[in-house]
N, C-alpha and C positions, 0 to 999 in steps of 0.2 A: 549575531542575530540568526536564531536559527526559521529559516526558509527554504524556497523550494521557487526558483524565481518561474521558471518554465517547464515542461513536462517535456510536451513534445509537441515540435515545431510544426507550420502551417507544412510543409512538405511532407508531413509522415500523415495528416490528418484526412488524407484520399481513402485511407483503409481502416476509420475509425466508424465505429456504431453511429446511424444519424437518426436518432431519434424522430425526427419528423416524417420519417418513410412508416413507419411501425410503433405503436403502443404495446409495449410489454403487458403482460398482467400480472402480481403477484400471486406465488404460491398459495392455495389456502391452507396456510396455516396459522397458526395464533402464537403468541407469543411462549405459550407454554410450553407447546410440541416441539417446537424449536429448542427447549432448554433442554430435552432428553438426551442427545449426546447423541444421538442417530449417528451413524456414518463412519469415514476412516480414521483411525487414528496411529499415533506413530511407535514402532515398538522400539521402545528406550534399552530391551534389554539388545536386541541385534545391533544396535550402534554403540552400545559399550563396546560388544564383541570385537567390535571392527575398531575399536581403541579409540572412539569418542569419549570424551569427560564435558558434563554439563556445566557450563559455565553462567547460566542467567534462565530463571525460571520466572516468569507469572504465570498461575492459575487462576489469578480473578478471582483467588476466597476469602478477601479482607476489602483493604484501601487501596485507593491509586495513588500510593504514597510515591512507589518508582516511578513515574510518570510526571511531566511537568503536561499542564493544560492551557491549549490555546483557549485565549478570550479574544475574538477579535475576525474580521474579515482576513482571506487570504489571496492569494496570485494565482495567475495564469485564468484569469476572467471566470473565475468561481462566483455563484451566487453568493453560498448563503456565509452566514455569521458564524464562528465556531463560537459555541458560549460551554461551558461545565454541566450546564443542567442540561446537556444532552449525552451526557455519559451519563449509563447506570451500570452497575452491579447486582448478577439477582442469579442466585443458584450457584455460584462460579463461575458466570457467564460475562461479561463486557458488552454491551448490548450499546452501539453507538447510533443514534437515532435520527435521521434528516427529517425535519417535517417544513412544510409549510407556510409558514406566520412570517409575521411584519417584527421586526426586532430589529433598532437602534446601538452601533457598538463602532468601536476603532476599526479605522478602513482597513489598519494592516497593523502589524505588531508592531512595526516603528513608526506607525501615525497614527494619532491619536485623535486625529476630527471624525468625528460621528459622521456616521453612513448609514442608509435606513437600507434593512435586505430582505429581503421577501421571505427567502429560506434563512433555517435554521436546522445547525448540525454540531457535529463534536469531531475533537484531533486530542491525539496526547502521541509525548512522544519519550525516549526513555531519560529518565536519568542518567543511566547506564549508558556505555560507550564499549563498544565491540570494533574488534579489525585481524585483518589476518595481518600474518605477521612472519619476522622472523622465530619467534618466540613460540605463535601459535600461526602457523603455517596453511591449515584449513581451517576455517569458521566456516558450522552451517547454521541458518538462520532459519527457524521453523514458525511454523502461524496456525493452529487448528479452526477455520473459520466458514461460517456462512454468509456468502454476499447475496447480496440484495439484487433482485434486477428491477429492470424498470428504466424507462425513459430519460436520459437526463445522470443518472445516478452511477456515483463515481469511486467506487470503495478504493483503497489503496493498502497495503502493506509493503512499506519499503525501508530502507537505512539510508541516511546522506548524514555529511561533514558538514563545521562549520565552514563559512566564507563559499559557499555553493557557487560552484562545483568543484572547486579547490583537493577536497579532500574526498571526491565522489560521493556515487549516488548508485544506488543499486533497486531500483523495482522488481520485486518479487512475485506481485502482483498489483496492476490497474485493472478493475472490472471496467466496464463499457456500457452495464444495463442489460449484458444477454447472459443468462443461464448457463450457457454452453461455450462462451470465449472471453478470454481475457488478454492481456499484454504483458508482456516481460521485457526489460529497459535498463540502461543503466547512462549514467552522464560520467565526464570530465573534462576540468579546461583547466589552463594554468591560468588565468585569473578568474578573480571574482565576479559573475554575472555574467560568465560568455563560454557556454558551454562547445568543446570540441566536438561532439560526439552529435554532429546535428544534423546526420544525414540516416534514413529507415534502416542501414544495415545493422545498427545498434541493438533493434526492434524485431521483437518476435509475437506474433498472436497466435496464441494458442486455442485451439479447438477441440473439443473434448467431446462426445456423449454424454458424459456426465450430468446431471442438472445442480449445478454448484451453488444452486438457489435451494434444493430440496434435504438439505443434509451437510451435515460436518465433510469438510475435505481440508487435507494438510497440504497448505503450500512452502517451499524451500527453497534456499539459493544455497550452493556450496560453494564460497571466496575462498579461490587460492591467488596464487599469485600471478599467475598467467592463463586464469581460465575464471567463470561464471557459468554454475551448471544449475541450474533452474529444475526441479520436479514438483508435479503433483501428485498427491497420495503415492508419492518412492517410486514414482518414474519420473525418468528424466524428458521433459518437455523441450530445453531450450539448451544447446550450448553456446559460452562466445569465450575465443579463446585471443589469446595474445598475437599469432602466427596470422590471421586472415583479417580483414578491413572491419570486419562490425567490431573485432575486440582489439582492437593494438591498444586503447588506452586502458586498457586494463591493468598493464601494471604498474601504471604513473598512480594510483591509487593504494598499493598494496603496503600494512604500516601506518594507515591513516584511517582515524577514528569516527566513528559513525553513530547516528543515532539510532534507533529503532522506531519507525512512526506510523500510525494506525489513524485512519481520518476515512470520514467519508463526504465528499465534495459532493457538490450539485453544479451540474453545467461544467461551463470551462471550455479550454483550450482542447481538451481532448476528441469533441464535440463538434462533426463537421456540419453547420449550417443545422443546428437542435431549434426546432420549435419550440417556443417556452409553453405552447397551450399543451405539449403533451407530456412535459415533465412529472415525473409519478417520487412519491416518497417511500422512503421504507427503512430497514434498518440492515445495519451488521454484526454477526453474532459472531465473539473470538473468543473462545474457549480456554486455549492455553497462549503462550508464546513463550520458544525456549532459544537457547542458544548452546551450539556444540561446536567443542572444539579440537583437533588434534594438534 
């Protein structure tokens, strides 16, 4: 059953966005301005150079055929409901939508008793299965995307295995609702539902100038096998390596297949002490997502 039991633990959430201090505002912008393609993008021909070969491409100019879709409530005390009709496709865009509304659906993917949820949102996650490996030694994981800020609002782009945390979990990015910071993460445990990785060295927040609300920016992880190196727009942001305390499970993971997953939660565990009066709605726009490999 593919899930995601916990993110991160009550001990990491001291230095998470709390919404109930500040009301974000959205960008003005409209749905349009945002399909322009503003912003950075990735040069495919310098990572050939550097002996990358593309192994998994969406560009969002057809179906979500590579994609399987949540219907259904998810974990780690998220409000809303994932349902399909809050994925669209428009331009060659993926535009995942959070709003609002009252909406009836399965509390979780393996139960099936109706839960009524105030919000409403979208997840897909790949068909596809990526790992680094003996074989393919580096995998890097790319996302052309704009998040959303806003109160409450929880974009995510990451990879995890089945039987979580068994086969890892890699966050590339969790937004937090600020324009300017995000989080980089990864889990493992040797059994199922009890992740090792449960203390903030695992955990990096990232700070930028940037307004990651106002314009396309590419986010990455590069899996080797004794390291996780995290960039935005081709800098590198975050390392965690095998040798020091945030990364040693890094390569109980390495060889073991992952999915790729794009969702945007509302609320949650990530969320220290969130007012629900100032929770705000909005969307995530993801352009492309690739996958490279040496």
């Amino acid at each position: 059953m593919n899930r995601k039991t916990v993110l991160l633990l009550p001990l990491l959430l001291n230095f998470a966005f709390c919404g109930c201090a500040k009301t974000l505002q959205q960008p003005k912008k409209t749905a349009d301005t945002l399909l322009n393609k503003d912003g950075y993008d990735l040069n495919e021909q310098e990572l050939t150079s550097n002996g990358y070969r593309k192994t998994f491409e969406e560009d969002f100019s057809g179906d979500l055929s590579k994609w399987n879709i949540w219907n259904s409530g998810a974990y780690n005390n998220e409000l809303q409901l994932y349902r399909p009709e809050n994925l669209s496709v428009k331009e060659g865009v993926l535009i995942i939508t959070a709003k609002k509304e009252q909406s009836s659906g399965p509390r979780l993917p393996e139960n099936n008793n109706e839960k009524l949820f105030d919000y409403t949102s979208g997840r897909l996650e790949s068909k596809f299965t990526l790992s680094a490996s003996a074989g393919t030694p580096e995998v890097r994981v790319s996302a052309r995307m704009i998040i959303p800020q806003g109160s409450g609002l929880w974009p995510a782009f990451w990879t995890y295995g089945e039987d979580w945390p068994t086969n890892g979990e890699i966050d590339i990015i969790e937004g937090i609702g600020d324009p300017h910071q995000y989080i980089t993460n990864y889990f493992y445990g040797k059994n199922a539902g009890t992740a090792q990785t449960v203390n903030a060295s695992s955990v990096n927040r990232v700070t930028t100038s940037k307004n990651l609300s106002g314009a396309y920016h590419v986010y990455e992880v590069i899996w080797t096998k004794d390291k996780l190196t995290f960039l935005l727009d081709g800098n590198i942001v975050a390392n965690k390596t095998s040798d020091n305390e945030g990364g040693k499970y890094i390569p109980s993971f390495f060889g073991k297949l992952q999915h790729i997953t794009l969702n945007l939660a509302i609320g949650g565990d990530i969320f220290e002490q969130l007012d629900p009066s100032t929770i705000q709605t909005g969307s995530l726009y993801v352009d492309w997502v690739k996958v490279f490999a040496k």
